[in-house]
N, C-alpha and C positions, 0 to 999 in steps of 0.2 A: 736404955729404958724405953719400953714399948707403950703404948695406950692400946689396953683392949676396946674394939670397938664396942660403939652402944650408944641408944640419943643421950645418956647423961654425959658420956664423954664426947660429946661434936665440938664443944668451944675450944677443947685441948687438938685434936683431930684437927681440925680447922691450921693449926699453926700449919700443916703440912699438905694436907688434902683440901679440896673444895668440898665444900658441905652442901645441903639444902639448904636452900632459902625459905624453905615453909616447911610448915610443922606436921611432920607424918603420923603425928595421931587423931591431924583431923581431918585425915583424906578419909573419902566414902568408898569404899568398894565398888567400882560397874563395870569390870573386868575379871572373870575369871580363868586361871590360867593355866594349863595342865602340861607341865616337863617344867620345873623349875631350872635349868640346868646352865650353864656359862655362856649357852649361845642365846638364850632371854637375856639373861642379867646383864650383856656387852649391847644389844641392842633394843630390841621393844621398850624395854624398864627404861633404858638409856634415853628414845623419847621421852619417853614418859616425864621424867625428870628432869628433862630442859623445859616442857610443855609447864610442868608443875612449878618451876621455878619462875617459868614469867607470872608469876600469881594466877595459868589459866585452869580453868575442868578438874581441879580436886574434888569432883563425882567420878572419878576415871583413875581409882585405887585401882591396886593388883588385888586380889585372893589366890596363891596357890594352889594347886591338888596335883593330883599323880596316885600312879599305881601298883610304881616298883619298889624294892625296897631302896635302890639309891635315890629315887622321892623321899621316902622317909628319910634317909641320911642328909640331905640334902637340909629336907625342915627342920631336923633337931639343930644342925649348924647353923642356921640363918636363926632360929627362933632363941638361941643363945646369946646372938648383939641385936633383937629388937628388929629383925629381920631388912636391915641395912647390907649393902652390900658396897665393899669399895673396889672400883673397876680404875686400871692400870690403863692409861691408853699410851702406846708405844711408840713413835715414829722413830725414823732415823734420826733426828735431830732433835727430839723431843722425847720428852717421860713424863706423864702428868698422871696424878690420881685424885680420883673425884668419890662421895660417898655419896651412894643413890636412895633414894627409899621409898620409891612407888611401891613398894610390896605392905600392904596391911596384916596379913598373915599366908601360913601355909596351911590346909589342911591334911588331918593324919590320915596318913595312907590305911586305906582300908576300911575306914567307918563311909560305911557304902551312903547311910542314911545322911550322916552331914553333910556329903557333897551332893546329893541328888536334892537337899533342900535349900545350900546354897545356889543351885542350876537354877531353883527354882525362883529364889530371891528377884522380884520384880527392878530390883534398884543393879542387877548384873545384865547387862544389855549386848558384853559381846562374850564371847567366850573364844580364847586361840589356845592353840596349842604348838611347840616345840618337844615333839616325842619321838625324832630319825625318821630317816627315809624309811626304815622298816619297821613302822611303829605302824603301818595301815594296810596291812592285810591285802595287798595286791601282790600280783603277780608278772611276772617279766612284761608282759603287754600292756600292766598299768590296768589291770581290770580288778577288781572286786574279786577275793578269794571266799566263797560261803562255806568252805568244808575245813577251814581251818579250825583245828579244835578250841583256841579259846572264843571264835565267834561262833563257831557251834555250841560252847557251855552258856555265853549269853543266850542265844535263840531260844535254849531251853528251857533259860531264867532267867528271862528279861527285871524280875522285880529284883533281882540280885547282881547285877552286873560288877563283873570285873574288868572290862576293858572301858578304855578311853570313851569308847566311842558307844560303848554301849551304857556308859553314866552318863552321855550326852541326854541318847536318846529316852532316856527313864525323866533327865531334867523339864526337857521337853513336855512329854507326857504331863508333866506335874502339871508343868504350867497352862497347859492346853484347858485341862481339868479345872484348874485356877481363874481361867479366863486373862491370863497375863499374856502378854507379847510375847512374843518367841524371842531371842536372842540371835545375833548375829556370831557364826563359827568361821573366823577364822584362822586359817592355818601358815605356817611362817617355818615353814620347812621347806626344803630345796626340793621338790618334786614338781616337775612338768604339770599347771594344771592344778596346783595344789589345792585349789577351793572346788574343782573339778572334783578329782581323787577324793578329797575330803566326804564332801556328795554322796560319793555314790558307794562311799562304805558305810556312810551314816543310814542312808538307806537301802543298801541292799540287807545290810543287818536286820534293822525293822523291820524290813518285810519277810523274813525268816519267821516272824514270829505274829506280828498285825499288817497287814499288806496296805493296810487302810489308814493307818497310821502313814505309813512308808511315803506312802502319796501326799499326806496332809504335810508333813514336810518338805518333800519338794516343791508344794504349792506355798508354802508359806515361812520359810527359811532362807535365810540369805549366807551365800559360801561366797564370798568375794577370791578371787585369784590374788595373789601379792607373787614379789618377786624380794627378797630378803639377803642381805650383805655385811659379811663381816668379819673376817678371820680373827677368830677365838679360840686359841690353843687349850687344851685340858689343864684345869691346877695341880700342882704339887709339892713337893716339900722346896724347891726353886723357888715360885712364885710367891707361897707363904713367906719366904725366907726376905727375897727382895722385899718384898712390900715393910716388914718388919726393920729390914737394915735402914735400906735407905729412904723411906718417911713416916717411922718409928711407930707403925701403925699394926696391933695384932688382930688378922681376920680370918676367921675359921676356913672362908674359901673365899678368896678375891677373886676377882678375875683380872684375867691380862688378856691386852685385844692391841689392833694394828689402829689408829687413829680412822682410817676409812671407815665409813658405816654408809650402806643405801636400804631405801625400803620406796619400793613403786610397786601400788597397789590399786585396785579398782576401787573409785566409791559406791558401795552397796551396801549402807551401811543402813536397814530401814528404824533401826529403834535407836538411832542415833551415833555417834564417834565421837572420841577427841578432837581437839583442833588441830590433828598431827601435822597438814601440813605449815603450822607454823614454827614446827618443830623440823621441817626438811625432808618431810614424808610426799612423794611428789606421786599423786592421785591423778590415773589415767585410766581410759576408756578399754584397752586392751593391753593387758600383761604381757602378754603373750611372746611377743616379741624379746621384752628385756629379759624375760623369766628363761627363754631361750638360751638366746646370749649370755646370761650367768652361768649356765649350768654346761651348758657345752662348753667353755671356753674358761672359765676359770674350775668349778667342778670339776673337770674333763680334765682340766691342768694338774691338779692335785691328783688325781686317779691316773693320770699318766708317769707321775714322775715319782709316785711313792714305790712302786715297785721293783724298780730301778736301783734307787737309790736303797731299800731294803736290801738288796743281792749285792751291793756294793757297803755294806755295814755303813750308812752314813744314817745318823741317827737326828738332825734339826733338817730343817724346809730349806733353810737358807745354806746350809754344808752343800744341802743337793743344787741346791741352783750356783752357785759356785764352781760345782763342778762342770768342767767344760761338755764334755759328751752328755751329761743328764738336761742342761741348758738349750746345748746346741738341740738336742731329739725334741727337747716340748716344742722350740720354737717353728722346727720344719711340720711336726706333727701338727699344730696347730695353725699353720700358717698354708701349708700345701691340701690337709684334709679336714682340720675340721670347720676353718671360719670359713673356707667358700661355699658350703652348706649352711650357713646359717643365715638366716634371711634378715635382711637388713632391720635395722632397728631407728627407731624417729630420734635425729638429731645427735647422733654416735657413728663415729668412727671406730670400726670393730678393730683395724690394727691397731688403733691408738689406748681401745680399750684394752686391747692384749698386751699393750706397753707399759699400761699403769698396773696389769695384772702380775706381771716381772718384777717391776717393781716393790710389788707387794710382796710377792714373796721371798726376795731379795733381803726384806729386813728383818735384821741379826738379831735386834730387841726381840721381836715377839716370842720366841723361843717353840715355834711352831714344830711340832716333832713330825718325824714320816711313821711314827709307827700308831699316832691317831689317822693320817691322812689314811694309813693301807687299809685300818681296821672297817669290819664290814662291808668286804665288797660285795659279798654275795647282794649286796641289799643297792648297793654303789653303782655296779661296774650297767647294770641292767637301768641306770634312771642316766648315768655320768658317761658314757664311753658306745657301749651297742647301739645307742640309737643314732648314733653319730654312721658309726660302721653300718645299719640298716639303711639311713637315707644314700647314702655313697652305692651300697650296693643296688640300691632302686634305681639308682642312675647311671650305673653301667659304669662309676666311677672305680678305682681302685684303692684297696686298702690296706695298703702294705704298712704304715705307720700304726693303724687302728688294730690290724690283727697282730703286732710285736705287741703292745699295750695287753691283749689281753692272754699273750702268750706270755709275758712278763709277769703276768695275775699268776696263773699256770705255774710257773717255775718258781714262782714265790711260797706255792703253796704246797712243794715237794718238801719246805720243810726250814732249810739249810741255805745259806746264802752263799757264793763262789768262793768264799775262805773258808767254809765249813763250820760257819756260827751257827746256834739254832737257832729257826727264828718261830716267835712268840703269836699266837693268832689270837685274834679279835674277831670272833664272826658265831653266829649261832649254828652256821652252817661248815666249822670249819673241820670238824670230823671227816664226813663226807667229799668235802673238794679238797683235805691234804690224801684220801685213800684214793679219788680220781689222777690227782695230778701225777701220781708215782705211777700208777699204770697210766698214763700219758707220757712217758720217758718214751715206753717203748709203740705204746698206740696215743698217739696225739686226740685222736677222736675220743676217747673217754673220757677228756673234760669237757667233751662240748656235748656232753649227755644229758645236762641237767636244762631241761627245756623250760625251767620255771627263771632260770637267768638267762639264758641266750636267746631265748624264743625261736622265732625264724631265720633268725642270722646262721642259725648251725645247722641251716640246710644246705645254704650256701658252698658249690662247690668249689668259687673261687675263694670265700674266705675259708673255708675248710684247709684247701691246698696255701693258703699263705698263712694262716695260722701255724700248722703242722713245719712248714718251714724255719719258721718265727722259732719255733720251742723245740726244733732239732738244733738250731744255730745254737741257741742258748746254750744247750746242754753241750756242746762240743765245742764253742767256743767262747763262752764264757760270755758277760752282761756286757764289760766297754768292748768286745771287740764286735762282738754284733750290735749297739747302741754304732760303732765309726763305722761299718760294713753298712749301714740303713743312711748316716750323714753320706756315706760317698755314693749312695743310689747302690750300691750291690747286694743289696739283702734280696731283692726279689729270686721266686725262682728261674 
């Protein structure tokens, strides 16, 4: 017997889960949110809901919005149990499910005017977003794309906007108009710089269309940097299933997460914030550093080993780390090329972070899949892996682990994995890199055509020549023999 969730059922819910301790119909909305999606709902909301729980800033509701249809799917789910959400946290020695409820509503995708009025809402002071690395319109350098056609259909229609960024900018506007504060935008996606990035597609957009505008936002808008942590697998009929068996709880989409969570962010917050750090949000002068460090070195981990482990039909995180050769290559990879490039970070030990990072991937509960980690590299491999291989080549260093990694992308995307299973893509761009990679059998350089992922790096003629190595080995000897041909130093040419 299941309890569907919903606030009239918490006291039942409660025998098995932890509930709120305060009443979610009388949080205020001052946070608007845009990608409602598992990797919010495991962490931000996740503050949110300890913060709310010591009795503090119930003015620091959630409002959803978004602009895809799995937004929409998304809100019809959550607005069926009162837009609760119960999150599964995983350890090795631990299973605990807890029911959240900083979310006050979702808004319906598409009613362009109720979100640009809630932007407008004087009592919404920050606005963030979780919408992927390739939800902002930059390009392999990390710059501002103005010719992409949906920021080109905004430019044209600013009073209509469809994108993210272009309901920001309309919100904006309102309120300028209004004489209300502007809102703080932050962003909580794994991008280098992310309050950077955010910036300067907020206003390269605007100034497409009001240049004067464009300015008055940068003059008066705050993009704070954060640095965001959390490994949250995709839900499915597993997850539902678990949650339902063993603590008799039915929820339209739970989430399942690893007990870890981090969140170091700059204070820039001028119309105000939560008290997040008394929730374990730890506010510092420069991101920059840990945001690094994340992203190279665990990002970078997950972007090294899912491909691997796809050509070797291994379908959870923790199968692939298990396995000895997919183990043994993150840990040389990451240990010989990518942390000695990473510049040191205040009061961390980077091997030691790379230990707890193993560790985390390590665990069997989460049920973390490779075929989410592969998905999207076109959008991935260019924020997680190249700039790794860029700085190494700036320094005259070598990159024999860094070009396998992206020759491993390569050979992943011919289709077929070394048993001859098909395999399934995930990527907007993956038309285009499965018809490269096949003409890369015979010409290795036709994958490294696409100068909007590789950028500079594919001028490179020593990554050139050890890439083409890289993705000859492959194809003639297969993923584990050249994964032990790279552990014994033989892979070089």
């Amino acid at each position: 017997m299941t309890i569907k969730l919903s606030r009239s059922n918490l006291p039942e819910v409660a025998k098995t889960a932890a509930v709120p301790h305060y009443d979610p119909q009388r949080l205020i909305p001052g946070i608007l949110h845009f990608g409602v999606g598992n990797f919010h709902r495991a962490h931000q909301a996740v503050y949110l809901d300890d913060l709310f729980n010591e009795g503090l800033d119930h003015d620091w509701g959630i409002i959803g919005a978004g602009v895809l249809p799995s937004d929409q799917a998304m809100r019809d789910k959550l607005a069926a149990q009162d837009f609760l959400t119960t999150v599964v946290e995983q350890d090795n020695n631990r299973t605990a499910a807890r029911v959240t409820a900083p979310m006050v509503d979702i808004l319906p995708v598409g009613d362009t005017a109720a979100i640009i009025e809630a932007l407008a809402n004087p009592k919404i002071r920050i606005v963030s977003l979780t919408i992927t690395e390739g939800g902002y319109f930059i390009d392999a350098n990390g710059d501002f794309n103005p010719v992409h056609p949906a920021i080109e259909a905004d430019a044209a229609n600013p009073a209509e906007p469809k994108t993210v960024f272009g309901l920001i900018i309309a919100g904006l506007k309102l309120r300028r108009e209004r004489a209300v504060a502007p809102f703080t935008v932050m962003s909580c996606d794994n991008i280098p710089g992310n309050g950077h990035v955010t910036e300067n597609t907020i206003c390269g957009l605007a100034r497409l269309s009001d240049a004067a505008f464009a300015d008055w936002i940068h003059q008066n808008v705050s993009f704070p940097n954060s640095m965001v942590d959390r490994i949250t697998p995709a839900t499915g009929s597993r997850e539902i299933d678990i949650l339902a068996n063993d603590f008799g709880i039915e929820d339209n989409w739970p989430v399942f997460c690893e007990e870890f969570k981090q969140w170091v962010m700059e204070d820039r917050f001028p119309a105000g914030r939560p008290l997040l750090e008394r929730a374990g949000v730890q506010f510092v002068t420069d991101v920059a550093p840990y945001e690094l460090m994340k992203i190279r070195i665990l990002n970078g981990g997950h972007a090294a080993i899912a491909y691997p482990a796809a050509l070797l039909d291994i379908h959870f995180v923790h199968e692939a780390m298990e396995h000895p050769l997919i183990r043994a290559f993150l840990a040389k990879l990451e240990r010989e090329e990518i942390i000695p490039i990473v510049p040191p970070v205040p009061d961390t030990d980077l091997d030691a972070y790379f230990q707890l990072i193993e560790r985390r991937f390590l665990n069997p509960k989460i049920g973390d899949t490779i075929p989410r980690l592969a998905q999207d590299g076109s959008n991935r491999q260019p924020k997680f892996i190249l700039p790794s291989t860029a700085d190494r080549l700036a320094k005259g260093e070598d990159v024999i682990g860094l070009s396998l990694v992206s020759a491993l992308w390569c050979r992943y995307f011919a289709g077929t994995s070394d048993s001859g299973k098909t395999i399934t893509f995930n990527d907007a761009s993956a038309e285009k890199l499965q018809a490269a990679a096949l003409k890369a059998k015979d010409d290795p350089m036709a994958f490294l055509a696409f100068d909007e992922i590789f950028g500079a790096v594919s001028g490179s003629e020593h990554f050139r020549a050890r890439f083409a190595h890289a993705l000859q080995t492959l194809w003639t000897e297969g993923t584990a023999k050249t994964l032990q041909l790279y552990l014994d130093d033989r892979l070089a040419v």
